[in-house]
C-alpha positions as CSV (number, residue, x, y, z in Angstrom):
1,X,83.3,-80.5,-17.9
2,X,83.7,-83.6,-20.0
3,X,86.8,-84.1,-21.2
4,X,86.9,-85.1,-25.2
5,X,90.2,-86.7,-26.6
6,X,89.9,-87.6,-30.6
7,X,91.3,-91.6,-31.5
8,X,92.6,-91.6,-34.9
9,X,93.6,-94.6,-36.5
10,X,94.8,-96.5,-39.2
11,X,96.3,-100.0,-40.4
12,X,97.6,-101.4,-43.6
13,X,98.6,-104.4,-45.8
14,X,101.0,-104.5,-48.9
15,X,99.8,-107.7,-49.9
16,X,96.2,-107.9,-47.5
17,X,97.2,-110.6,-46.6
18,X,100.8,-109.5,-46.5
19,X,103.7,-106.9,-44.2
20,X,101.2,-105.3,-41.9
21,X,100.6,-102.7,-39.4
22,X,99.1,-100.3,-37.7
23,X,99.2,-97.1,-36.1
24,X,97.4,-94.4,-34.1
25,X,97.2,-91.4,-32.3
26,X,95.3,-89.9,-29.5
27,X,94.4,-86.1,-29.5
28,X,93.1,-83.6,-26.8
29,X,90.4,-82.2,-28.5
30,X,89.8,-79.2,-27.0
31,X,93.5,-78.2,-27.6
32,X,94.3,-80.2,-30.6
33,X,97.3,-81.1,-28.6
34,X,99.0,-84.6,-29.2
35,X,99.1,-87.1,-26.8
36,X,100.4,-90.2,-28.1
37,X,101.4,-91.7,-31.1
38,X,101.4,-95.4,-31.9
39,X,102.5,-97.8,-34.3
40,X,103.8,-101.4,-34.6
41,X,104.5,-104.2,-37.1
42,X,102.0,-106.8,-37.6
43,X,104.0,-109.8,-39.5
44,X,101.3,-111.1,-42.2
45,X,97.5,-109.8,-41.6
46,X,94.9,-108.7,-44.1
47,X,94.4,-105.0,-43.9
48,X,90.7,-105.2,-42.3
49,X,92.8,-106.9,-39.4
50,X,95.5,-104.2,-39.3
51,X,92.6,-101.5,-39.2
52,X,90.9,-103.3,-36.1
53,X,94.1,-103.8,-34.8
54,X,95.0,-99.9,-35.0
55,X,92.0,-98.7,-33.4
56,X,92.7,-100.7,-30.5
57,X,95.7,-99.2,-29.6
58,X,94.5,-96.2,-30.2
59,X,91.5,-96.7,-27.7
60,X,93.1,-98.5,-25.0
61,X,95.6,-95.2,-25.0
62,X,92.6,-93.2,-24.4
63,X,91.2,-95.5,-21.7
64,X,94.5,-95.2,-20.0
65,X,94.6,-91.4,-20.3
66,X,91.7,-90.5,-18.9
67,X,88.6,-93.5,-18.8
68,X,86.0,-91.1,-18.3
69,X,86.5,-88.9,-21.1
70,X,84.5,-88.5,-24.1
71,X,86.1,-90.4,-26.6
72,X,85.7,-89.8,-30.6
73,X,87.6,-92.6,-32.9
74,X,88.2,-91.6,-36.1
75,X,88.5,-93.8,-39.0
76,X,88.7,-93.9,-42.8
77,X,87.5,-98.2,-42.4
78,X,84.0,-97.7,-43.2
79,X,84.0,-101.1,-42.7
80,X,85.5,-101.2,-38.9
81,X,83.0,-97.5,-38.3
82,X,80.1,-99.8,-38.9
83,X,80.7,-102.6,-37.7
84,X,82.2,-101.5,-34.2
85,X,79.2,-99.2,-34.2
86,X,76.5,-102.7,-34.5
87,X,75.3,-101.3,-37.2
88,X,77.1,-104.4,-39.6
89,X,77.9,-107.8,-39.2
90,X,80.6,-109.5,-38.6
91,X,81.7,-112.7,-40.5
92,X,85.1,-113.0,-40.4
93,X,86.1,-114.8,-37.0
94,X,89.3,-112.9,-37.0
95,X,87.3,-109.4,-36.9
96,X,84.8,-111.2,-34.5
97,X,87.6,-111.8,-32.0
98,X,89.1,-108.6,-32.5
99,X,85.6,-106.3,-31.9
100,X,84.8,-108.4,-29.4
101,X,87.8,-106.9,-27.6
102,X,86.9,-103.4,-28.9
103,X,83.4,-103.9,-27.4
104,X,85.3,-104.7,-24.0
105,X,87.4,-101.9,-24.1
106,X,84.5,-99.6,-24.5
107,X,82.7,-101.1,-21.8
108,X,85.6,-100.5,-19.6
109,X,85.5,-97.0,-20.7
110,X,81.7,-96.5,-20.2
111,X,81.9,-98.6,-16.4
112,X,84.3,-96.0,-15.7
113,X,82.0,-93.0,-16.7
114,X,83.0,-92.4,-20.0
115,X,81.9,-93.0,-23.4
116,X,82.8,-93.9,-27.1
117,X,82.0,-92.9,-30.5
118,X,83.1,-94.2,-33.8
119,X,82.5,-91.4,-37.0
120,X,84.2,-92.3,-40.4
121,X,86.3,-89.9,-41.9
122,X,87.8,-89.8,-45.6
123,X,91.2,-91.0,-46.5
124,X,92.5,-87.4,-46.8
125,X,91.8,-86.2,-43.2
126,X,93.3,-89.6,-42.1
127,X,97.0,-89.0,-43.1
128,X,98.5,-88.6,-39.4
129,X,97.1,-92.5,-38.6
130,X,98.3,-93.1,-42.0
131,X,101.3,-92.3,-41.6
132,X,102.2,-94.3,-38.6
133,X,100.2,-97.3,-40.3
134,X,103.2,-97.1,-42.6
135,X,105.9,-97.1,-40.2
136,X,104.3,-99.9,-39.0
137,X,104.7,-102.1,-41.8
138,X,108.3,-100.8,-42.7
139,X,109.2,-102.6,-39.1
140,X,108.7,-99.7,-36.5
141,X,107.7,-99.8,-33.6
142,X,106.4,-96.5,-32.1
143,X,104.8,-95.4,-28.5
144,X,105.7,-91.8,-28.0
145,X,103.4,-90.2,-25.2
146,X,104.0,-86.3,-25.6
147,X,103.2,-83.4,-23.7
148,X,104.8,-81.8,-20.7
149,X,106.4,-83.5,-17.4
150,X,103.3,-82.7,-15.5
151,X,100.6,-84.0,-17.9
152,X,103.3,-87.2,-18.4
153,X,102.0,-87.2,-13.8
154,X,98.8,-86.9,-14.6
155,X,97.0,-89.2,-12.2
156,X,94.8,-92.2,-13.5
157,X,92.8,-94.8,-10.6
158,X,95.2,-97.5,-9.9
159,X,93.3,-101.4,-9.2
160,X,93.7,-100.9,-5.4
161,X,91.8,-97.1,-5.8
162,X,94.7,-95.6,-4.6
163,X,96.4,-93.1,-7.6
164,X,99.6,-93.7,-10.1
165,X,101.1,-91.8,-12.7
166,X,101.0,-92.8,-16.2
167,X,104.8,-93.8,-17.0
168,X,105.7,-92.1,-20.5
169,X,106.8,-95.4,-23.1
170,X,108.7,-94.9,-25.2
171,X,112.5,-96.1,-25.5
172,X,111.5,-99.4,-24.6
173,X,113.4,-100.9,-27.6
174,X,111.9,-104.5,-29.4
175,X,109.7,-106.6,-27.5
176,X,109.9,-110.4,-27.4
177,X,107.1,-111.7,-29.8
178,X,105.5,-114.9,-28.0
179,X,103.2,-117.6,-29.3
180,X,101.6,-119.5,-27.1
181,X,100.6,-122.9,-28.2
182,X,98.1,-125.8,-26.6
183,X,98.5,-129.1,-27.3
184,X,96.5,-131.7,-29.3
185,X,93.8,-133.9,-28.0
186,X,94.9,-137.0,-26.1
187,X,92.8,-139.7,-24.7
188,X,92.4,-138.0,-21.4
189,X,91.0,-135.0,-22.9
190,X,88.8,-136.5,-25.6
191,X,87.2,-138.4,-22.3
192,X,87.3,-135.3,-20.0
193,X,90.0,-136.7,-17.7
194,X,92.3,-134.9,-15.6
195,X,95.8,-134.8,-16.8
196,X,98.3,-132.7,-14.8
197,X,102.2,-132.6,-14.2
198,X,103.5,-136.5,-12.7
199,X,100.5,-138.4,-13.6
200,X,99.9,-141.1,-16.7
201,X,101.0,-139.0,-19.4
202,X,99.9,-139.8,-22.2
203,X,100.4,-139.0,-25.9
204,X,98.3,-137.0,-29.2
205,X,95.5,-139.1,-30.7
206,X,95.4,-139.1,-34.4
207,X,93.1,-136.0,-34.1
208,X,95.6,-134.3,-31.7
209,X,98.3,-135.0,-34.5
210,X,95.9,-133.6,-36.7
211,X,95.6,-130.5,-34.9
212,X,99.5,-130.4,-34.1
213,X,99.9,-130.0,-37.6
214,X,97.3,-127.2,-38.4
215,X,98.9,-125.7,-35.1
216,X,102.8,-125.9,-37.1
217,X,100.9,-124.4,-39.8
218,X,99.6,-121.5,-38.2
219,X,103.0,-120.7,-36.7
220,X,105.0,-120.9,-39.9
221,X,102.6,-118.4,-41.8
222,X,102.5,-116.0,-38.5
223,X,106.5,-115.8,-38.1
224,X,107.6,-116.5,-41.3
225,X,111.3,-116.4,-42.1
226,X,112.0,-114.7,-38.6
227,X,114.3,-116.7,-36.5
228,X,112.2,-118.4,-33.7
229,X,112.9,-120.4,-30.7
230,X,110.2,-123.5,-29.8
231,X,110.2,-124.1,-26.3
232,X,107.9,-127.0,-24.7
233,X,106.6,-128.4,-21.4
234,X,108.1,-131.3,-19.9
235,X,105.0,-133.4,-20.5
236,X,104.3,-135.8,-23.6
237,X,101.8,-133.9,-25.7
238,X,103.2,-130.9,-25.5
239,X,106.5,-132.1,-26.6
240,X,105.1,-133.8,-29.3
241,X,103.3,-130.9,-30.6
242,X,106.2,-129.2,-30.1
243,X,108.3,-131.2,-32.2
244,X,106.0,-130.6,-34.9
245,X,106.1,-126.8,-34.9
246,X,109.4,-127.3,-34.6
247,X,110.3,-129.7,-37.6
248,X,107.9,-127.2,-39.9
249,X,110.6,-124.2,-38.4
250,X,113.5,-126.5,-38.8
251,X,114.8,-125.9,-35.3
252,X,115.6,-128.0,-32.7
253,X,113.0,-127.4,-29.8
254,X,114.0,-127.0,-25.9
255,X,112.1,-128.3,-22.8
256,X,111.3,-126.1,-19.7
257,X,109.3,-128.3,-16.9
258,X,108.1,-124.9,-15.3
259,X,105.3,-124.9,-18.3
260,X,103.9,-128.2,-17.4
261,X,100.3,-128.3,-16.6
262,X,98.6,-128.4,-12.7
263,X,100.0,-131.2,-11.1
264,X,96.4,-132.7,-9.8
265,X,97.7,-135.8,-7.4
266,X,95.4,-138.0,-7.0
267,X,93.4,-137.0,-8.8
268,X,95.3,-137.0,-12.4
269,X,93.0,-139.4,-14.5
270,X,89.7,-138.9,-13.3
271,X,86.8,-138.2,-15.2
272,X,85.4,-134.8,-14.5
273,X,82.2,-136.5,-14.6
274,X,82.8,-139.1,-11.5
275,X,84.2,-136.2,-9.9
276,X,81.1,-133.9,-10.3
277,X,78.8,-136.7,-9.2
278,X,81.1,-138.2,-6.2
279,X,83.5,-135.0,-4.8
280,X,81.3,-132.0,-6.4
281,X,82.3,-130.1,-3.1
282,X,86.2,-130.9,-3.9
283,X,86.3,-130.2,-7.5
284,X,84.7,-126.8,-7.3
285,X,87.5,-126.1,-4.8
286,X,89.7,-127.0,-6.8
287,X,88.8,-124.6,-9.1
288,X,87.7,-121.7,-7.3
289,X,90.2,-121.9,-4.8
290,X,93.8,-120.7,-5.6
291,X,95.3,-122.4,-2.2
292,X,93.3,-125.8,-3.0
293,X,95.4,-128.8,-3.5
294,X,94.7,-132.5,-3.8
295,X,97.2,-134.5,-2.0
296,X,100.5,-135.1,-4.0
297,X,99.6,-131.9,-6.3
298,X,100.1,-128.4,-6.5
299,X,97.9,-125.6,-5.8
300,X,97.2,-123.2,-8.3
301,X,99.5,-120.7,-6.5
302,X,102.2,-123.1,-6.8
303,X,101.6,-123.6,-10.2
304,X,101.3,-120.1,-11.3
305,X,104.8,-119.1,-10.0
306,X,106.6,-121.5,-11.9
307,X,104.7,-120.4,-15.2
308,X,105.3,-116.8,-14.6
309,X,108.7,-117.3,-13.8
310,X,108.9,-119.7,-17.3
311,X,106.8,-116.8,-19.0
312,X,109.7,-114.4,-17.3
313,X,112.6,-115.5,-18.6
314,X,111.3,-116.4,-22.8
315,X,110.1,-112.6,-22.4
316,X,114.3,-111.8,-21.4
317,X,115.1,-113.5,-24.5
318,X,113.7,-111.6,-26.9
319,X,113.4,-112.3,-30.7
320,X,110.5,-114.3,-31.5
321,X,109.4,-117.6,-29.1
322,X,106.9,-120.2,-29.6
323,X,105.8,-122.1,-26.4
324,X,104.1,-125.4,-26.4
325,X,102.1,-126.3,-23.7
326,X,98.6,-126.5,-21.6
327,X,95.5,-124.6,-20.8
328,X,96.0,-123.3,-17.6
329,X,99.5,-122.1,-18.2
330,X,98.2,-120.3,-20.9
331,X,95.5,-119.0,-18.6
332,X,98.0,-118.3,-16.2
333,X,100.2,-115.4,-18.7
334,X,96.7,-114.0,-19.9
335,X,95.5,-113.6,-16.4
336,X,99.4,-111.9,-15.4
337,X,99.8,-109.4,-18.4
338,X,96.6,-108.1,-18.3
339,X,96.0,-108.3,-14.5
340,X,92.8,-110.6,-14.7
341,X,91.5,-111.6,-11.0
342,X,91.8,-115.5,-10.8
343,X,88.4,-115.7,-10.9
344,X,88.3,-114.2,-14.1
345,X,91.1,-115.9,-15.9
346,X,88.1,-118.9,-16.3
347,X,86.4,-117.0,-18.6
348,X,89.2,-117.6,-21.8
349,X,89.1,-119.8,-23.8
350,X,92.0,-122.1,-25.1
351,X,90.9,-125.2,-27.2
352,X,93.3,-127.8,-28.1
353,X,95.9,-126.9,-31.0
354,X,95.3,-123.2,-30.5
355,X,97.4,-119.9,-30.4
356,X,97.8,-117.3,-28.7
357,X,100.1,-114.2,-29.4
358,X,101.9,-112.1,-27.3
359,X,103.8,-108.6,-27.4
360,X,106.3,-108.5,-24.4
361,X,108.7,-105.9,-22.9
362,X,111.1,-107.0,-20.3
363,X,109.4,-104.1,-17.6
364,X,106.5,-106.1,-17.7
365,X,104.7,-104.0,-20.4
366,X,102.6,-106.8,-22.6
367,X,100.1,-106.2,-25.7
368,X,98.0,-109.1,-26.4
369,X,97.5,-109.7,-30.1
370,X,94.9,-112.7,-30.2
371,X,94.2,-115.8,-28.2
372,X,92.4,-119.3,-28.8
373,X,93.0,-118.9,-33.2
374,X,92.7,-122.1,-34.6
């Protein structure tokens, strides 16, 4: 039989926009047993966003209890019900973003054999999620997973097929709070050029300033008055984005080389176009294939082991961390926490000037928040 666990989940604003959070719980709903409960600070969000950003959590607990299940979410947002049900548009590219990854989660959960419902319930049958909404936005942080030492070894499929126990989390204490950053536009990328690690280096355009400065912008209303550290690749654009985040946080920002883009040899400051008409065979290696290097450059291998160990050590830091530097590298942590096949990592986007926000534990235990906001 089916098994049927019940999502119930909540998220709040004292301000919308202002403090927010979320929280969630997971039931068995045959028992009425609790599985997990679920809550976490937000920093500023409207209260739609805190709601979306509940009944993730929620749902990806679920998934990761049992993927196959039945799964009911429960929600007082008529507005998240309907929408996350197709049955409303969606306007607001925040909420696009953050369905959109709702809608993958449920596929995941219906590839696997399972299913998902969404049901609107009123405020008053709600006050579990409610509760832990509220936690949320007094500055908890909450992952309890409940239940006895065997159904804490219940066994879910690993990747490889083979079988793994669900750690319990909780007691993992604060995670490091990351913003990733990409730089503004430089002449190389407004004419499609390569432009890796060692080659011509060159600085923001006027529009790249531009967007360096809606970039600091963005940052300063997401952290606020918390204490951040800036950290920025090695290479000109970065830095110089960088230094604007960093002037609008009135910090001085540090440089770490490990977050420098692909070093393309070469290659660095050709047009992708000459390249697709006179080495089409070469480029697509050098995108498909992880071990593919042009001479004097890096692999993508090579690469991506001095970006995780980069991503490593700001996650050891803790507190709150803004890093300024390239697409891939971005790619690169996005493909890591959530454990994206290279082949998938392509399929992210990161336009220049854009964040992306990160949750991070030092045992390697990462929620993504958003990516690619501009």
């Amino acid at each position: 039989m089916t098994r049927t666990l019940r999502v119930e989940a909540d998220g709040g604003s004292r301000g919308n926009p202002g403090v927010a959070g979320y929280g969630a719980l997971v039931r068995d709903a045959a028992s009425g047993d609790l599985l997990v409960e679920l809550a976490a600070p937000l920093g500023t969000a409207s209260n739609n966003v805190a709601e979306y950003r509940g009944m993730l959590a929620g749902l990806a607990a679920a998934r990761t209890i049992a993927a196959d299940a039945r799964i009911v979410v429960a929600m007082d947002s008529k507005l998240v019900v309907e929408q996350m049900a197709g049955r409303w548009k969606i306007k607001h590219p925040d909420m696009r973003e953050l369905a959109l990854q709702g809608r993958d989660l449920v596929a995941e959960i219906t590839t696997a054999g399972g299913s998902v419902e969404f049901t609107w319930v009123p405020r008053a049958d709600n006050g579990d999620a409610d509760a832990l909404s509220n936690r949320g936005m007094d500055g908890e942080h909450v992952e309890d997973w409940h239940g006895s030492e065997q159904a804490r070894d219940d066994l879910t499929p690993s990747r490889d097929g083979e079988q793994e126990p669900v750690r319990p989390r909780s007691g993992r204490g604060e995670p490091t709070r990351v913003v990733l950053v990409r730089h503004g536009v430089t002449e190389f990328t407004e004419q499609a050029r390569l432009d890796g690690r060692g080659g011509a280096d060159p600085g923001l355009t006027d529009a790249g300033r531009r967007q360096a400065e809606q970039a600091a912008t963005l940052v300063a209303e997401l952290v606020g008055e918390t204490p951040t550290t800036v950290i920025t690749s090695d290479l000109r654009r970065a830095r110089e984005t960088g230094g604007v985040i960093a002037d609008r946080l009135g910090v001085d920002p540090e440089v770490d080389p490990d977050w420098d883009e692909q070093s393309f040899g070469d290659w660095d400051g050709a047009a992708v176009s000459d390249l697709l008409r006179d080495a089409r065979e070469d480029f697509t290696a050098l995108r498909a294939d992880r071990t593919y290097a042009r001479p004097g450059g890096e692999t993508h291998d090579e690469m991506a082991e001095r970006v995780t160990a980069a991503w490593e050590r700001v996650v050891a830091r803790g507190g709150t961390v803004v890093v300024t530097c390239h697409r891939k590298p971005i790619l690169v942590v996005l493909a890591h926490v959530l454990g994206l096949p290279f082949e998938r990592m392509w399929r992210l986007a990161g336009s220049p000037g854009s964040l992306t926000a990160l949750e991070a534990w030092p045992d390697g235990h990462a929620v993504v928040a958003f990516t690619n906001r501009t």
